[in-house]
C-alpha positions, 0 to 999 in steps of 0.5 A: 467069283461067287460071294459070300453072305452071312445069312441068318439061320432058317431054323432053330436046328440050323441055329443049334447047328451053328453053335456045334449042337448037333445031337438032338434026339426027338424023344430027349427033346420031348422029354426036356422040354415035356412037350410030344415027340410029334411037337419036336419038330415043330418047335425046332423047324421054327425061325430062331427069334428072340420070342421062339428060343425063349419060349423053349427055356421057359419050357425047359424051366417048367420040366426042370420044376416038375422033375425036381418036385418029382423027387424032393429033396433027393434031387441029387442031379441038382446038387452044387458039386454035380453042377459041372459034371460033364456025364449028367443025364442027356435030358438033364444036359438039354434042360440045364445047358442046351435049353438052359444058360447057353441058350439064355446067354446066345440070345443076350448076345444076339438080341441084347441084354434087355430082353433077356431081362425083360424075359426074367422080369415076365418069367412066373412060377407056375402057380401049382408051385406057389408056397400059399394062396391068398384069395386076392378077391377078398376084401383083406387076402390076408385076414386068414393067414397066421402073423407068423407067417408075415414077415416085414423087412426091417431094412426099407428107408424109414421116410417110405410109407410103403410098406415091403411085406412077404407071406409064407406058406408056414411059420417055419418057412416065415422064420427062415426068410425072417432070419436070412434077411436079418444080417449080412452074414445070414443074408450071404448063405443066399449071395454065396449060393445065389445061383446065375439067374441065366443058368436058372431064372426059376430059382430052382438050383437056387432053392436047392443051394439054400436047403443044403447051406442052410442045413448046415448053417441055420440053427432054427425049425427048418421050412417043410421040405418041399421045392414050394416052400424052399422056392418061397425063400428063394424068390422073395430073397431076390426082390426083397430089398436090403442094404447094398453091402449085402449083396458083397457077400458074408463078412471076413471071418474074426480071429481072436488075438491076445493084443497086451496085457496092461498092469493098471485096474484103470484105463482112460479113453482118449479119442481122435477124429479128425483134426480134435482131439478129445477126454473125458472122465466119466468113460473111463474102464473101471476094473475090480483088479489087475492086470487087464488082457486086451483081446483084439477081434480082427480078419485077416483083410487088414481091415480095423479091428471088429471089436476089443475085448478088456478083461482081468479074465484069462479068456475072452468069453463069448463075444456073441453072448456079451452082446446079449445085453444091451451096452451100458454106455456109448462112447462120447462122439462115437461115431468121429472117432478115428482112433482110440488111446486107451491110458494107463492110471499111471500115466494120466498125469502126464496126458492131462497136462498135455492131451496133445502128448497122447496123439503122438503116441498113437502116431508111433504106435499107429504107423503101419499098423491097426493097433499096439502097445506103445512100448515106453507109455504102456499105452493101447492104441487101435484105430477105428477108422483106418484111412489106408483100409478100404472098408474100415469106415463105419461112423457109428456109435461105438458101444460099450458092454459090461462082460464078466472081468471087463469092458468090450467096445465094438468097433464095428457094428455089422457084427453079430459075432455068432460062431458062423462070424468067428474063427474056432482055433 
């Protein structure tokens, strides 16, 4: 009884064959991969090696950038919402899919992971691509460029003398990378549209992605609208180095909610960390009048709130716009602060002879829940370090900014509180 063997395929056809690729039309194939229809066969009749599977990738990344740049920026083929369109053009379908991410992730499985890293890490942008040229035979390549057009990151360890530097093709360009690497939630309009670098280790897709969420979300100049300037950002976002929790993601979107209105024009800041317990005078919230709103900023991730605004206002305002401001004073021990009682005038006396009495208001007040009223005090409690919460740990100061009518503490300090951060009712 003949055996069977499980041979490696002889070819690159065979190998496409195996994984149900058939169809291979030469003159698509010249056309995805920009090579003669006399070079198809050629190329296809190789033996299927890590280095000749690549090597048909990269020259299908290289026809991707050329078509893209062709017809910049009405490239609708790369569009998100057509990325998983199953009637894209065949030499689309053999750039992106074929040559593209199924071939990329064929080869991980076959070959292993580290050279397909090893692939990305090698793979360069042709240089008719590149955002600016720098002379890098010069004694200072960056004499001539514009200081607008540098940008430092603000985010390296401040023991690393090494600098992290990036230079871009125009101040706008500057601006935009400036700006998306500046906070968590700028830097998410690049992890929410970060492209798999197996569907695409150019960063072409990607660069589109970043044009379209940015035209929506970015309130700047935009860069100049060609695939250099666009691919710029893209590539310098991925090896820029920022704090980790960026890469989670933007953070939960803020919702404003009227917590309590309090019948005193002074509160007293009483502050729980750890096993001590703490008051002091001088931070108490002084108010031209009463009552006091307390408006509680929260996500709906069950985490502790953001921020809490106290104001004789009827409305909130403008969170955004109250920290335009620097704040006027931190809070005594800020940052082992786990929970907060914020204490009626009326109620004072009772809290001075016995400071203990205030922790147990906050436990009844705090069981199960980020903030409330206790309901026989009138006092606030809210916790800044909720231990049942994942995520609600900041061990930071806590500021305090004077706003029209009040006081607002932010209690979490990711927040920039733009509008992109908060919820429009």
């Amino acid at each position: 009884m003949p055996t069977t063997t499980n041979q490696p395929p002889a070819t690159i056809r065979v190998w496409f064959a195996q994984r149900g690729v058939t169809d291979l039309p030469e003159h698509h194939v010249a056309r995805a991969l920009g090579v003669k229809r006399s070079e198809v066969e050629t190329l296809l009749s190789a033996a299927p090696t890590a280095e000749a599977l690549l090597n048909l990738n990269r020259l299908a990344q290289v026809r991707h950038m050329a078509l893209a740049n062709r017809v910049w920026p009405n490239c609708t083929w790369l569009a998100w919402e057509n990325r998983h369109d199953a009637q894209q053009p065949p030499v689309i379908d053999l750039i992106r899919r074929v040559f593209g991410y199924e071939m990329l992730k064929a080869v991980e499985e076959t070959f292993g992971d580290e050279v397909v890293y090893q692939y990305w890490s090698d793979l360069d942008v042709p240089s008719e691509y590149d955002d600016i040229t720098l002379d890098d035979d010069a004694l200072d390549p960056l004499e001539d460029v514009p200081e607008d057009q540098i940008v430092d990151n603000p985010h390296l360890d401040i023991e690393v003398e090494i600098g992290e530097g990036f230079v871009f093709g125009s101040a706008e360009t500057a601006a935009c990378f400036r700006w998306l690497i500046e906070s968590r939630h700028n830097y998410s309009h690049f992890v929410d549209n970060r492209t798999s670098y197996t569907n695409d280790p150019f960063g072409v897709q990607l660069a589109y992605d970043l044009r379209r969420s940015l035209k929506e979300g970015y309130w700047a100049a935009l860069p100049p609208d060609t695939l250099p300037a666009w691919l710029a950002i893209a590539h310098a976002l991925k090896v820029a180095t920022v704090p980790e929790e960026y890469q989670e993601g933007s953070l939960p979107t803020l919702y404003t909610t009227q917590a309590a209105t309090l019948p005193t024009n002074l509160l007293h800041i009483v502050q729980l960390g750890g096993d001590e317990i703490w008051l002091r005078g001088r931070d108490a919230l002084i108010f031209d009048r009463q009552p006091v709103h307390v408006f509680v900023l929260e996500s709906d991730t069950g985490q502790a709130p953001a921020a809490l605004i106290l104001t004789t206002q009827s409305e909130p305002g403008d969170p955004e716009r109250h920290r335009a401001n620097p704040p006027f004073q931190y809070l005594h021990r800020g940052n082992e602060t786990d929970q907060i009682a914020f204490v009626p005038r009326d109620q004072m006396e009772r809290i001075v002879e016995d400071i203990n009495e205030a922790e147990s208001v906050m436990f009844d007040t705090l069981d199960g829940a980020n903030y409330g009223l206790h309901a026989k005090t009138g006092i606030f409690c809210v916790w800044r370090n909720n231990p049942c919460v994942p995520g609600s740990s900041y061990g930071e100061p806590i500021p305090v900014y004077g706003i029209p009518g009040g006081y607002m503490l932010q209690l979490d300090p990711e927040y920039c509180f733009s509008p992109q951060e908060i919820a429009i009712d």
